[in-house]
C-alpha positions as CSV (number, residue, x, y, z in Angstrom):
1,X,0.0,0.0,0.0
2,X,1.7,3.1,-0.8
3,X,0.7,6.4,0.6
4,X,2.0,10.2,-1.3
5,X,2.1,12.8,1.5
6,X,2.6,16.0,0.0
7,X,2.6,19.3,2.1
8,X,3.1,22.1,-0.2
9,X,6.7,23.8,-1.5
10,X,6.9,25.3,1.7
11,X,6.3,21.6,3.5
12,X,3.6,21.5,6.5
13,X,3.9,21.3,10.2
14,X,0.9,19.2,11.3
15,X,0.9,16.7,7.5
16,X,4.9,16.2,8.7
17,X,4.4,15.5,12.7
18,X,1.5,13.4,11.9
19,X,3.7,11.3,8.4
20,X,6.6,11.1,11.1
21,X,3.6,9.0,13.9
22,X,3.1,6.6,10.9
23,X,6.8,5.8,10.4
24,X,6.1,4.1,13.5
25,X,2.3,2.4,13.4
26,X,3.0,0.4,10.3
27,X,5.2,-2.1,8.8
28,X,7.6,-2.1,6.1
29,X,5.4,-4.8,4.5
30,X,2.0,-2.9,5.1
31,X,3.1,0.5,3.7
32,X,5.2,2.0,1.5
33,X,5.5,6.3,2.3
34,X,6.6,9.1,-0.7
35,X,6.9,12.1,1.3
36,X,7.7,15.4,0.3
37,X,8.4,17.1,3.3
38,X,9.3,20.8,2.4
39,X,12.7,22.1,1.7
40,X,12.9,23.8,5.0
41,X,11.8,20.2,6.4
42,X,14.6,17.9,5.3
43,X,17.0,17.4,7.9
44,X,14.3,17.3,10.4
45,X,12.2,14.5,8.4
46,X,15.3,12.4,7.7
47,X,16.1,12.4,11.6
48,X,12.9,11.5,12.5
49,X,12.5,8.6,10.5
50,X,16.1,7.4,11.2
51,X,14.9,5.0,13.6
52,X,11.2,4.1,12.2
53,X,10.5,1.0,11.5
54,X,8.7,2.3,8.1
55,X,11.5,4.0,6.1
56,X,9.9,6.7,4.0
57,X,11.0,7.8,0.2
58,X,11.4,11.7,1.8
59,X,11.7,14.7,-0.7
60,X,11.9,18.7,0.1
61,X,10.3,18.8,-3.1
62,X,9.5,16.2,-6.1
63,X,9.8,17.2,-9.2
64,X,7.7,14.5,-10.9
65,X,4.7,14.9,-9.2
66,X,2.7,12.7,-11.5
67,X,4.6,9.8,-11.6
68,X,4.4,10.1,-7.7
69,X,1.0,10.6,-7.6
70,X,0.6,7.2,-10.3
71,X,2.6,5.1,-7.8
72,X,0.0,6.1,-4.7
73,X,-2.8,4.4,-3.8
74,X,-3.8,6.9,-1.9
75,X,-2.7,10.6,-1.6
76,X,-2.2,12.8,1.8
77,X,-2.4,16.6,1.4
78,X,-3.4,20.3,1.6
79,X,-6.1,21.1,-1.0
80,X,-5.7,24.3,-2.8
81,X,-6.9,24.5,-6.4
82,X,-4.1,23.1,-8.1
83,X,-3.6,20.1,-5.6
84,X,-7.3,19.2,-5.9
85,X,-7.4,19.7,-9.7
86,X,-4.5,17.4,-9.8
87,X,-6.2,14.7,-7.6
88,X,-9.7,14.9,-9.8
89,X,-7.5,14.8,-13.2
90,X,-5.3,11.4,-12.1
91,X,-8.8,10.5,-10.2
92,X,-6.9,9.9,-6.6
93,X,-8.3,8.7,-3.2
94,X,-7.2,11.5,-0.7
95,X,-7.2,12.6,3.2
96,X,-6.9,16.2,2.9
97,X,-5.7,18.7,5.4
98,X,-7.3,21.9,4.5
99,X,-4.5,25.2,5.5
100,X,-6.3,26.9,8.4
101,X,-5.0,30.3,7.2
102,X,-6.0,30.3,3.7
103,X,-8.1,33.3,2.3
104,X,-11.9,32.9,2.7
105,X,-11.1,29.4,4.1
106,X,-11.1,27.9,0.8
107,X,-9.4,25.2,0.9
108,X,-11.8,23.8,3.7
109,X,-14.4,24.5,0.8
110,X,-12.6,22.4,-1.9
111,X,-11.8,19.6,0.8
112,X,-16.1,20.3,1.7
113,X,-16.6,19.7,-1.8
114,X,-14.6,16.6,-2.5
115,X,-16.3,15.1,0.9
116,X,-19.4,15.7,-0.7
117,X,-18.6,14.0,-3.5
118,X,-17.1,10.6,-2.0
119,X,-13.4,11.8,-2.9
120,X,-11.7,12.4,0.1
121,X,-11.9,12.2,3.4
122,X,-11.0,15.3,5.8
123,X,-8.6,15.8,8.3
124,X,-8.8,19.7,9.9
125,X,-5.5,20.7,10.6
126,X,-5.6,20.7,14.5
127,X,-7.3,16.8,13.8
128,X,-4.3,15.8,12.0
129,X,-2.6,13.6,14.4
130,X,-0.6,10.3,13.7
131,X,-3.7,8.4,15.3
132,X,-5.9,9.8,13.3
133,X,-3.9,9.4,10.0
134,X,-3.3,5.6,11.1
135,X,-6.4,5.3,11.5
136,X,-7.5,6.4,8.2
137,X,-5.5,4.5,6.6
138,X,-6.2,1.1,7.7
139,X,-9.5,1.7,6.9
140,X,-8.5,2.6,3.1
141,X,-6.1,-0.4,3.3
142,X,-8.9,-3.0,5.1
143,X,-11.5,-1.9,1.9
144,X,-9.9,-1.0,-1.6
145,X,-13.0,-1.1,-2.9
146,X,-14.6,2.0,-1.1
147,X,-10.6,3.2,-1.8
148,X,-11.3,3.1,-5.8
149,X,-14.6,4.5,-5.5
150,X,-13.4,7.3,-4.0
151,X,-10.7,8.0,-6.8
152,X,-13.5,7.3,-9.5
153,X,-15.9,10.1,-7.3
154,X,-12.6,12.2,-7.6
155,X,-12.1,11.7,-11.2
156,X,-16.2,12.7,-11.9
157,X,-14.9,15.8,-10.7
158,X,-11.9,16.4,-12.8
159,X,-12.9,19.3,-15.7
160,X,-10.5,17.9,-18.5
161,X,-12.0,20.2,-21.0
162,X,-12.4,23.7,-19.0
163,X,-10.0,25.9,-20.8
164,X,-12.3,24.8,-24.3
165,X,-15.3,25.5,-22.2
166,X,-14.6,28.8,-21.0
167,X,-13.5,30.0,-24.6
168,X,-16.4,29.0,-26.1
169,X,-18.1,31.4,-23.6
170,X,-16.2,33.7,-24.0
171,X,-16.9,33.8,-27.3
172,X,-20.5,33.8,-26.6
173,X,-20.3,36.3,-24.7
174,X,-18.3,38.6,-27.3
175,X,-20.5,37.5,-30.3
176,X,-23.6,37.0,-28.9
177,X,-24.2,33.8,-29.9
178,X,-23.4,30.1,-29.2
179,X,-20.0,29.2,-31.0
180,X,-20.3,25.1,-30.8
């Protein structure tokens, strides 16, 4: 079972203390942990799991973030606009930790909205614990199938054709009339 925890370029605090509690609820042979911890994070994450029995695949930042998010089963993370675009375009199970600060508290909206649907499941960020993760988890790893329905609600959601969409209104909009 492999699990993609991805805090954002700038790494976050609660996704990494909670990522560095599973290092030590699982097994090597139960779970398999991509982490991208934050540049800023590095050092720290590498101590931490030093002595875990789970040793992670950690990353200040990962450049191929699609072939990462392919190899996941399931994906841990923030969820701004890109992130949840992203995770409705490669149709991807998630736990997602909305930012607390974020403007107009959207991305507790998006993470809302991909509840809703049966995409995700959400973690607040003062709920994010390593118990609560664990948790999680072994649910997700106990029944795939409610696992690959959530990636197939997530993927009902994706909007592959949006930039076609919105020029064609545009151009409605300029001449008055319906383009397609």
């Amino acid at each position: 079972f492999t699990v993609l925890v991805v805090g954002g370029s700038q790494g976050a605090k609660s996704l990494n203390r909670a990522t560095a509690a599973l290092l030590h609820a699982f097994t090597e042979e139960e779970i398999q942990i991509i982490w991208s911890v934050g540049a800023k994070s590095l050092m720290e994450a590498q101590e931490l799991a030093a002595d875990a029995p789970v040793k992670p695949h950690i990353y200040g930042y990962i450049e191929d973030m699609a072939a990462a998010c392919a190899a996941a089963d399931i994906v841990i993370s923030r969820s701004g606009a890109s992130t949840t675009a992203e995770l409705a375009a490669m149709g991807k199970a998630s736990i997602l930790v909305p930012y607390p600060h974020a403007a107009d508290n959207h991305q507790e909206d998006n993470a809302r909205a991909f509840e809703k649907a049966g995409a995700a499941r959400v973690l607040l960020d003062d709920e994010c614990t390593g118990d609560a993760l664990t948790s999680l988890l072994r649910g997700f790893m106990a029944d795939r199938e409610s696992q690959d329905e959530m990636g197939e609600a997530a993927k009902a959601l994706a909007k592959p054709f949006a930039a076609e969409e919105i020029a064609e209104q545009i151009m409605c909009l300029v001449y008055g009339e319906n383009t397609s």
